[in-house]
N, C-alpha and C positions, 0 to 999 in steps of 0.2 A: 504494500500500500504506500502509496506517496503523498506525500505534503507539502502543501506550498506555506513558506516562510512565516511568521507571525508579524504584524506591521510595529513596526518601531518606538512605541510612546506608550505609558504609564495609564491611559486608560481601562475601566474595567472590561469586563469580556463579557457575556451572555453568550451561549450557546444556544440556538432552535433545535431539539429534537421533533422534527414535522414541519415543513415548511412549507401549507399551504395556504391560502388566503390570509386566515386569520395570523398566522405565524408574519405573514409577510407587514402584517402592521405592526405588527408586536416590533418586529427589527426597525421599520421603519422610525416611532416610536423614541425606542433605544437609542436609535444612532441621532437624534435631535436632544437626546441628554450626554453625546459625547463617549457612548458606550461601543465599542468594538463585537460585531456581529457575526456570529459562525453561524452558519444554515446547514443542517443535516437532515436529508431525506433518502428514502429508497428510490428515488427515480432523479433523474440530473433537468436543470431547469427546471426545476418546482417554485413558487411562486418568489416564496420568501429568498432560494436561491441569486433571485434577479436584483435583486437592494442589498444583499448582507457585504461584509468585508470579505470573507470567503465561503467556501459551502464544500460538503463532503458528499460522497454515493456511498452507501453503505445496505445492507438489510436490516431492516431498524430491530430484529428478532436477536440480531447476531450478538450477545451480548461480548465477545469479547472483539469484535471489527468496534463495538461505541467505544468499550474501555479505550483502547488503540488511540482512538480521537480523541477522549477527553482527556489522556493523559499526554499527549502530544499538545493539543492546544493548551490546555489547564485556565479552564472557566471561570470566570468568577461566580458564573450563576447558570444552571443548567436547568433551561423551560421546557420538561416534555408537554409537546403540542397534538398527541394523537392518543390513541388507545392502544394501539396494533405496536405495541416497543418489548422493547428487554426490560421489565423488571429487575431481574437479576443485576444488572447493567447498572441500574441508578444506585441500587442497593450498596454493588461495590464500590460506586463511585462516593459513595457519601459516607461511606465506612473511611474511604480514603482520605476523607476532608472535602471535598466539592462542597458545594450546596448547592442542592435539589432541590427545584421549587415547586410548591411549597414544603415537598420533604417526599423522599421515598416512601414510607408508609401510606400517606394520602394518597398519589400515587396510584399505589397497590391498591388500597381499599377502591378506588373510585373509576379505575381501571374494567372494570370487573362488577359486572352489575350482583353478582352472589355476593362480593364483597362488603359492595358500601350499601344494601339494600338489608344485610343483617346487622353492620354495624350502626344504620340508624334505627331501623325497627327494633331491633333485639339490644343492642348494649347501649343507644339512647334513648329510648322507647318516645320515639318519631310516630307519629301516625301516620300510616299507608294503606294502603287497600291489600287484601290476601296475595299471597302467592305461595308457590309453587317451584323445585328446581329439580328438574329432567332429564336424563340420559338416553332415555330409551322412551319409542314411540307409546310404545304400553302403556308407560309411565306420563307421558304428554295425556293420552284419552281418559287414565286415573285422575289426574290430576284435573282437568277438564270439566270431567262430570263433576268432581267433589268442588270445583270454585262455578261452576254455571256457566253458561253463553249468552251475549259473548265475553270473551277471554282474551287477553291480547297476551303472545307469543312474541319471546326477542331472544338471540345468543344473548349469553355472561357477558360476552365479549363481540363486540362491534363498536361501526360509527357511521353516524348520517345516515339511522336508519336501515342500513342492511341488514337484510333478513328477518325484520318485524313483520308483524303480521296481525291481523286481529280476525278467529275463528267463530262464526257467528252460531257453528252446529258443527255437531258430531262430522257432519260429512266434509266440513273443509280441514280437519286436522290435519288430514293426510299434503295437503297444496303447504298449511303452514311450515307442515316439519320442512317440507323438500325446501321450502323459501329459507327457513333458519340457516342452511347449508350454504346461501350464497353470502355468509357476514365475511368483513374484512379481517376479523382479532380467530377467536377458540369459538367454533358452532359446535362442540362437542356436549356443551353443557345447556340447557336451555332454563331459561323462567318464566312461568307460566304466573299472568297475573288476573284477578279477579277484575274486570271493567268497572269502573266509579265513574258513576252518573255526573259526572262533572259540569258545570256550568262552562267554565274555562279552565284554560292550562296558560300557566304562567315562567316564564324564568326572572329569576331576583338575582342581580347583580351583585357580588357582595363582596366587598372587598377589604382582605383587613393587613397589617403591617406589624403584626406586634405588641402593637402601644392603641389603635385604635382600630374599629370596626365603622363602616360607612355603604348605605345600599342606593344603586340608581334609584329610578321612580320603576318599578315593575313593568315588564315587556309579557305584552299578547302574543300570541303567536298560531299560526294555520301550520299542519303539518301534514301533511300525501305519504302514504307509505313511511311514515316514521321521520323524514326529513322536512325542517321549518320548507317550509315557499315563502309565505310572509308573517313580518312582526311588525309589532305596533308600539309605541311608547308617548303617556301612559297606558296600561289598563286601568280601568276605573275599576277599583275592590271599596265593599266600605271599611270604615277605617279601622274594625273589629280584625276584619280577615285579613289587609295590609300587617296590624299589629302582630296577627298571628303567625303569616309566612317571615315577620322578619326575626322574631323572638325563634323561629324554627331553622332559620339559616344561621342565624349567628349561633344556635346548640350546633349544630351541624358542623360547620367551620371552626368554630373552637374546639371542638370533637378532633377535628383532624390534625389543626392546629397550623404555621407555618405561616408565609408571605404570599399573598397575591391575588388575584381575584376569580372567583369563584361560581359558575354560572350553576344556579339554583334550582330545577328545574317542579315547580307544584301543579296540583290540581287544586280547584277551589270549587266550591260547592256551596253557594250562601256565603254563612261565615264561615264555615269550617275549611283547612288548607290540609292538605295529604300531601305528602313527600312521593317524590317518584326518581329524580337522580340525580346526579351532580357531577360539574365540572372542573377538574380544580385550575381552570385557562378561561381567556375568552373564550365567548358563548356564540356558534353563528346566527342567533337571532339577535345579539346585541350588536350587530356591525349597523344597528339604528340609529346608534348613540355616535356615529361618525356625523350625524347632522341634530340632536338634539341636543348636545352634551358638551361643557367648555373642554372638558375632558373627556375620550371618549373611554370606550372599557378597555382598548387597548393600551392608553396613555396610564391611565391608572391599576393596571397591573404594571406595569414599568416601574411606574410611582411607586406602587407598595413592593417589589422587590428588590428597590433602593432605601429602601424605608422612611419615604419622604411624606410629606403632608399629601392627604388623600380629597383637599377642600376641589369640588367644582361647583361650575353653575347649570341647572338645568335649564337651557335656553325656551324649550317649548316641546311642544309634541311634534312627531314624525312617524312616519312609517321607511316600512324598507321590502323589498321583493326579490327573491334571487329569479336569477336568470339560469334554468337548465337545456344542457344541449338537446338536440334529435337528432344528432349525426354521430358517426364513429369518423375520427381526422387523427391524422401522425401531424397534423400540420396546420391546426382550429384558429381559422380566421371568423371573426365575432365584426358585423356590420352594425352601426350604432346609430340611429336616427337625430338630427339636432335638435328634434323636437324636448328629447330629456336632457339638455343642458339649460334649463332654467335657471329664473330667479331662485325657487325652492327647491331645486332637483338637481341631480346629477347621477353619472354613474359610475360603478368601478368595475374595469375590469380586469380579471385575475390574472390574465396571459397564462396558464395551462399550458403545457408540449402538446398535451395529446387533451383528445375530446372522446365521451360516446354519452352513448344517449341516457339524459338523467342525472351527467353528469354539474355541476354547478359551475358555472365560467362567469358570472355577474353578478351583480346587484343595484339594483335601482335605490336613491335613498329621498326623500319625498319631505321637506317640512312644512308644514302645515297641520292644522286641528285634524285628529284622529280619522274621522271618518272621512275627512275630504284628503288626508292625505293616502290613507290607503286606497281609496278608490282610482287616485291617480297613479300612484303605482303601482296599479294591477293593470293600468291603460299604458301607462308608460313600458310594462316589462314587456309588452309588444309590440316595441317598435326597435326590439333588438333581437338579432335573426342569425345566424348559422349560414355562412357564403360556403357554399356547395362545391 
């Protein structure tokens, strides 16, 4: 394996493990506080690739090709940015002294939906809806009938949605298990959870440094096969339920403990909040707060894992809408209409190497009151197209 040189001057380091979209602001970010940025992904040209000071190709499973890196670079701060990594990897590196943000155990637990779904149900007594965890199809139609239809179906281990599913009867278990197979992490192990009547699903931003804790305003969000499309910022909770998901994320995050910011993921029901999973990185439904936010969620994880003042302004409400491809490209050119460079709009695009269908290559970001902004950005994520 080869390495190119380390650049010459006494700034800190962060390291990206996962350099895609979200990673790519994270560096971005970083390197406007003077921090020196390593981008590490399994594919070359990955988003965050394209802005960091250098970047590595590696199999992010490979636990000793990361050691390789991290002790060759020597981080100051090592952001895993995906689900699909070496554990093991982070573990040794922060035995070594590194710092892992927010910490290798957190990490671990939240990696891993078996993980962080017992350690808040069970050793924080979190409220959640029933579930369930699977090996065997058997074991999926036991489990099934004993929680009711429908059921919604996810590996331990994925992201963005792969492999979820929600089983309305007996007769689609068989479509879910084969769907669980296609997730990107461990489809070995499945959880099977009881459906809640939810009113809405929420993520809470939360961000804490150490010394203090601080939450955006709560993001709405629409999800298709398990992955956001659009989020909203605020959702309107009353201020019962507000007080309840945030007294729920701060147990949560202090539970896990560590630096940085933390995407929160609940159901709400009236007043009542259920936990469903967490993130310990930016959140892709908060890439909202790149136009609501003095700070957006990517500036203030930066912030909290310098362990700086976490103060912003919430400017107003916005919406946001990803852009998914319909093409399979080695070479994904993304045509963009003028119409979404407004006054309140604009958009981002990821630059991706490769495209296929489903895949996420934009997002539209929309300011304006709630409902007029999400409306425009469901108008606007059509007038950006896939050149054939």
């Amino acid at each position: 394996m080869q390495f190119s040189a380390p650049l010459k001057h006494n700034s800190k380091r962060m390291m990206l493990l996962g350099s895609g979209e979200l990673g790519k602001e994270v560096a971005i970010e970083a390197q406007r506080l003077g921090l020196e940025v390593i981008a590490v992904d399994r594919y070359e040209h990955a988003p965050a690739h394209m802005v960091a000071h250098r970047f590595h190709v590696v199999n992010m499973q490979d636990s000793e090709a990361i050691l390789e890196i991290i002790r060759h670079e020597k981080p100051d701060f090592i952001l895993p940015e995906i689900e699909a990594i070496s554990i093991d990897a982070l573990f040794k590196a922060e035995a070594e002294g590194f710092h892992v943000i927010p910490n290798a155990e957190a990490v671990n637990k939240t990696m891993n939906r078996k993980n962080i779904r017992r350690f808040a149900a069970e050793e924080l007594g979190v409220k959640t809806g029933a579930y369930r965890f699977v090996s065997t199809y058997e074991a999926l139609c036991s489990a099934a009938e004993e929680l009711g239809f429908p059921c919604v179906i996810k590996p331990v281990m994925s992201s963005s949605g792969h492999g979820q599913s929600v089983a309305k009867s007996v007769d689609e278990l068989a479509a879910s298990w084969e769907i669980a197979k296609e997730a990107r992490g461990d489809a070995s192990e499945l959880i099977v959870e009881a459906f809640i009547k939810f009113d809405y699903e929420i993520t809470l931003l939360t961000v804490r440094n150490e010394t203090e804790t601080v939450f955006c305003e709560p993001i709405g969000h629409i999800q298709r096969d398990g992955d956001y499309v659009f989020s909203w910022q605020p959702m309107q909770m009353s201020t019962l339920a507000k007080e309840r998901a945030q007294a729920m994320a701060k147990q949560v995050t202090d539970g896990l403990g560590g630096r940085g910011l933390f995407g929160v993921e609940m159901f709400v029901c009236g007043d009542e909040v259920y936990f469903s999973e967490l993130s310990p990185r930016p959140h892709d439904t908060g890439m909202v707060t790149l136009i609501t936010q003095s700070q957006s969620e990517f500036a203030l994880h930066v912030r909290a894992v310098l362990g700086l003042p976490l103060d912003f302004t919430f400017y107003g409400s916005g919406a946001s809408a990803a852009f998914k491809s319909e093409v399979d490209s080695h070479a994904p050119v993304i045509e963009v209409d003028e119409s979404l460079f407004g006054a309140e709009s604009y958009v981002r695009v990821f630059s991706k190497p490769e495209s296929h269908k489903g895949r996420r290559m934009a997002v539209v970001l929309v300011y304006d009151e709630v409902a007029r902004a999400l409306e425009k950005a469901k108008g606007l994520i059509t007038k950006i197209k896939d050149v054939v």
